[in-house]
C-alpha positions in Angstrom: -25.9 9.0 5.2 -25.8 11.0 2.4 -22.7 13.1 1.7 -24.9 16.2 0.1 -27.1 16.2 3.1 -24.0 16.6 5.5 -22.7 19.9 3.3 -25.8 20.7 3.4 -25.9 21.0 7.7 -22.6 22.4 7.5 -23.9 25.5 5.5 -26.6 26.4 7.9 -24.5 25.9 10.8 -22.4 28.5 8.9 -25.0 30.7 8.0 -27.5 30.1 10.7 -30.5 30.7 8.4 -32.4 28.7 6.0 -33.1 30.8 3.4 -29.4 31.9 3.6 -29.0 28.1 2.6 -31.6 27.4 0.0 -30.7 30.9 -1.7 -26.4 30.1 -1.7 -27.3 26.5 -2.9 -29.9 27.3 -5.4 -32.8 24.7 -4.1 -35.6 25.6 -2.3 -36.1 26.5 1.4 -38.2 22.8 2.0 -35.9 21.5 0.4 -33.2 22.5 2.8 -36.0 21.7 5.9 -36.2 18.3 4.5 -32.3 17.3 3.7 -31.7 18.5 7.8 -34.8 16.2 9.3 -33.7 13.0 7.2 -30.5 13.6 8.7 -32.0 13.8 12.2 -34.8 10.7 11.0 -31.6 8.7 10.2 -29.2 9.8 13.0 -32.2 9.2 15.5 -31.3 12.6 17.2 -32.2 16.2 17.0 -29.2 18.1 15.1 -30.5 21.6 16.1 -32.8 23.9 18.1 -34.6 26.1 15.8 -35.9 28.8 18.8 -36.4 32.7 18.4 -35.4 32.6 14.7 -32.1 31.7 16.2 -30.4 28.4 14.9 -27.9 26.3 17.5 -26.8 23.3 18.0 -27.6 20.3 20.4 -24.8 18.2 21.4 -25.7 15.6 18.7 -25.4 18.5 16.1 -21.7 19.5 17.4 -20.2 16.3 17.6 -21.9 15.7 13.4 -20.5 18.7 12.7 -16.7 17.3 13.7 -17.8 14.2 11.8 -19.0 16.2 8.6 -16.2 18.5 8.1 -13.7 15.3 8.3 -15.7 13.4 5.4 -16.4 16.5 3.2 -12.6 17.4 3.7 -11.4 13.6 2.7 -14.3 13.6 0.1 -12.4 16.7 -1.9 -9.0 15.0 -1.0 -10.3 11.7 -2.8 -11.8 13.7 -5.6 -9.0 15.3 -6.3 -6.5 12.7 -5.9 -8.4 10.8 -8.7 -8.8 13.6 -11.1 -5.0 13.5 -10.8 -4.4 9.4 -11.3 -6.8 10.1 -14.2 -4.6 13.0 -16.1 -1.5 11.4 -18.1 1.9 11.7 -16.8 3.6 14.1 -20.2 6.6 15.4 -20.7 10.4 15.5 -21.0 12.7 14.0 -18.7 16.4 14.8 -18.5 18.6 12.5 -16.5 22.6 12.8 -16.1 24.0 9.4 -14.7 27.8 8.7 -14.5 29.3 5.9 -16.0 28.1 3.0 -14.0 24.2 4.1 -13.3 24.0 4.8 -17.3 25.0 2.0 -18.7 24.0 -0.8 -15.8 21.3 0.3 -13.6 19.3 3.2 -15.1 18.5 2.1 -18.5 16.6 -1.2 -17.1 14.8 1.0 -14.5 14.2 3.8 -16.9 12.5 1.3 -19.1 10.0 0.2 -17.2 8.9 4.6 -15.9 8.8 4.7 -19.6 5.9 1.6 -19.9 4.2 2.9 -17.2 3.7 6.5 -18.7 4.2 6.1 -22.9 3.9 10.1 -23.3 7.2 10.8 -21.4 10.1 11.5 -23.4 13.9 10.3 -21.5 17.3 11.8 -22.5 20.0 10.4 -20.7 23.4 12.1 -20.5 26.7 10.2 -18.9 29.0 12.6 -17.0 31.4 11.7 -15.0 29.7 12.1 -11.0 31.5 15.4 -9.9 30.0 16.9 -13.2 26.5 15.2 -12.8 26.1 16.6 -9.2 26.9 20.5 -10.4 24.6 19.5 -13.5 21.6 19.2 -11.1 22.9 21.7 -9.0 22.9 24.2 -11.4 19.5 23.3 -12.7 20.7 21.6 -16.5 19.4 18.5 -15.4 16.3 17.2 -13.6 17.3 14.1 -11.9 20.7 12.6 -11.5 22.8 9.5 -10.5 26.3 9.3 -9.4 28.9 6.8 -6.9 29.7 9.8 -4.5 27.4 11.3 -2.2 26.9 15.0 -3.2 28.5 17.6 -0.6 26.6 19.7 1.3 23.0 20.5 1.7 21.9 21.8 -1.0 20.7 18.9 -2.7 19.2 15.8 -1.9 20.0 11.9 -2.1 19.4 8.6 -1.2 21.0 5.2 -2.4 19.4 3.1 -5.2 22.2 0.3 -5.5 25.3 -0.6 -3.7 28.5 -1.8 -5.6 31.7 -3.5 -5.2 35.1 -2.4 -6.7 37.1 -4.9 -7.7 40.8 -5.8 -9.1 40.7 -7.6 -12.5 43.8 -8.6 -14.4 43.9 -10.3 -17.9 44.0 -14.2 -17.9 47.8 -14.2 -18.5 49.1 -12.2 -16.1 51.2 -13.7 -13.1 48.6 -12.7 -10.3 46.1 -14.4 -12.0 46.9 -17.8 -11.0 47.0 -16.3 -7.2 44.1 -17.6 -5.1 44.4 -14.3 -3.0 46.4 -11.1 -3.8 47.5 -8.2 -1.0 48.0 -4.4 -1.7 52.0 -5.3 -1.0 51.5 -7.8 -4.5 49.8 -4.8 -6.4 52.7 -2.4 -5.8 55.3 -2.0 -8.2 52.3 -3.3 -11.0 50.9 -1.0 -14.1 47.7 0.1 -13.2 45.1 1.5 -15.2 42.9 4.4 -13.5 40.0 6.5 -13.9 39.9 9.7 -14.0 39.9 12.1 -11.0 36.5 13.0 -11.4 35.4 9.9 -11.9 33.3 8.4 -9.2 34.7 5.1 -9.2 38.4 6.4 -8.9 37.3 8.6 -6.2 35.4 6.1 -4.1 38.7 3.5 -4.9 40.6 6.5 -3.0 38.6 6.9 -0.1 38.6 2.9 0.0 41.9 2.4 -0.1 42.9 5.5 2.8 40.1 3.7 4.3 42.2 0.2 4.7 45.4 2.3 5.6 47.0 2.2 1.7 48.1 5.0 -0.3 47.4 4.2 -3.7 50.0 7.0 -4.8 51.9 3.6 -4.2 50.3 2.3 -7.3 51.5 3.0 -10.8 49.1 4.8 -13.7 50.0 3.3 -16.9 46.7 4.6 -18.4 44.3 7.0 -17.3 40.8 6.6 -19.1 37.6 8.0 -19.7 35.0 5.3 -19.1 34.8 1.5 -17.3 34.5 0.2 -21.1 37.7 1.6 -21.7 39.6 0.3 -18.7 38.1 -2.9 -19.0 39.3 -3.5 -22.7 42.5 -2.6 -21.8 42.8 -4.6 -19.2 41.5 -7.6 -21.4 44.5 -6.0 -23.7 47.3 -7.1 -21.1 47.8 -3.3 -20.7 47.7 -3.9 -16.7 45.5 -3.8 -13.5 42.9 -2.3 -12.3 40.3 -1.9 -10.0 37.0 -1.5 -11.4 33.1 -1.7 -10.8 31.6 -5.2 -10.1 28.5 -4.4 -12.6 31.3 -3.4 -15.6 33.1 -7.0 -15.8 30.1 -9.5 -15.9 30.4 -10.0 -19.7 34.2 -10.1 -19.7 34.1 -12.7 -16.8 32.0 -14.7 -18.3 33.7 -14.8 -21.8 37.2 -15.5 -19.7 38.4 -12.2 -21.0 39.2 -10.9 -17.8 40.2 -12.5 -14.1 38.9 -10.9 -10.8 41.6 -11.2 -8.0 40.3 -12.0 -5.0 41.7 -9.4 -2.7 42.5 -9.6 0.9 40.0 -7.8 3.3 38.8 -5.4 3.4 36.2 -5.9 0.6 35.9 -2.3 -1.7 32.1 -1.5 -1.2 30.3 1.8 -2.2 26.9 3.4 -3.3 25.1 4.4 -6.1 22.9 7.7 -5.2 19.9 9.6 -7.1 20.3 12.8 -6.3 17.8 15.8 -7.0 17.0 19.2 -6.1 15.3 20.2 -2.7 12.4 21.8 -4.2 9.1 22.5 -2.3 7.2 21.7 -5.3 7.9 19.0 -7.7 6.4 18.7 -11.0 3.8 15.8 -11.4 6.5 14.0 -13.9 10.0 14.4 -11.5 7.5 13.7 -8.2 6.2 10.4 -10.1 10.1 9.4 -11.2 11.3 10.0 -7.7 8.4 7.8 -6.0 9.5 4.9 -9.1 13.1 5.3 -7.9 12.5 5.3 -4.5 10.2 2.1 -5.3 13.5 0.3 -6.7 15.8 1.7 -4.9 17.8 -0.6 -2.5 16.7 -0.7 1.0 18.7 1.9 3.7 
């Protein structure tokens, strides 16, 4: 069946006239006689009744003209659709990420949006999360990724990754030789802490109230900036503390650092992309957010 033919029919059921047709399609009126009785030749019925100059239609033309509107309508959908895969995915992408998303899940994923689509340009910026949610809030970033969930409605989220926090000590230290440590064996200890805007200090809070312990039981030797930080120190004997899974692979792994095995309940929180509620995304954020979501660990 050809698709001309059925815009064709739809016109003159629109305009009820045939020379209406021919003239607002620029072909001739045969033409327009013939395009409608090779529709009815292969259809095997009449389409319409062409009495008293007056143009209607039988039942075989109503129910084609249900089935023409749906094809022309998907016909434009798939032609535009495909003049979009076909136009490049440009421009400039800026991402804020807290610690842990920056330097252990985003760059990976980021990597392989950037192979995809070569003429977008990334700039990634690590903030701690509390800043990184107002940053998208407040419209100085496109895209973001934190380890709190943001407040409120006005933006946005869902989780890409979940996490573990975890107590690490360096090799020489007492506890490390303890095949299971409780909150009573941490008290009294130097800690080392984030800080309070840090999503992984915040999320150890909420843990720990969670389990019925107040960490103002624990004692901050140190209060740092980043996981780098607290992890060196900790490899420096400068005390405990509790820190992302993802932030002591390499440290395990080069005996630099010992991961207590703490009694239940196991410290487990969420990585989140987080974005604005906007009606209309650009073609580059909407493409990003479909990758994310792509990756993104299941709900």
């Amino acid at each position: 069946m050809n698709l001309e033919y059925l815009k064709t029919y739809l016109e003159l059921v629109k305009l009820g006239s045939f020379s209406a047709v021919a003239k607002k399609l620029g072909i001739s009126q045969p033409a327009v006689s013939f395009q409608i009785q090779k529709l009815e030749h292969d259809l095997g019925a009449r389409l319409i009744n062409r009495r008293h100059k007056k143009i209607t239609m039988t039942d075989a033309g109503k129910r084609l003209l249900e089935f023409a509107g749906s094809v022309t309508d998907e016909s434009d959908r798939l032609l535009n659709d495909l003049d979009t895969l076909r136009q490049e995915v440009t421009g400039d992408l800026v991402v804020v990420a807290s610690t842990i998303p920056s330097e252990f899940l985003l760059i990976p994923i980021l990597s392989r949006f950037l192979n995809l689509h070569p003429a977008v340009r990334a700039r990634i910026e690590t903030r701690n999360s509390l800043t990184a949610i107002d940053g998208v809030q407040n419209c100085s970033y496109d895209i973001g990724f934190c380890g709190i969930a943001p407040p409120g409605k006005q933006l946005d989220s869902f989780i890409i990754a979940e996490d573990e926090i975890v107590p690490i000590v360096s090799p020489s230290h007492p506890l490390a030789f303890k095949k299971q440590v409780s909150f009573a064996d941490l008290t009294g200890e130097p800690f080392i802490f984030r800080d309070a805007t840090s999503g992984t200090q915040k999320s150890m809070e909420a843990l720990f109230s969670a389990a019925g312990f107040n960490i103002k039981q624990l004692t901050p030797r140190l209060v740092l900036a980043n996981s780098h930080s607290v992890v060196s120190a900790v490899e420096a004997g400068a005390g405990i503390a509790f820190v992302s899974s993802l932030a002591i692979k390499q440290s395990l792994e080069l005996g630099l650092v010992c991961q207590l095995k703490l009694a239940k309940p196991e410290l487990r929180r969420y990585f989140y992309c987080i974005h604005r509620k906007e009606s209309a995304l650009s073609r580059l954020l909407g493409e990003f957010l479909a990758f994310i979501k792509a990756e993104a660990l299941p709900a």
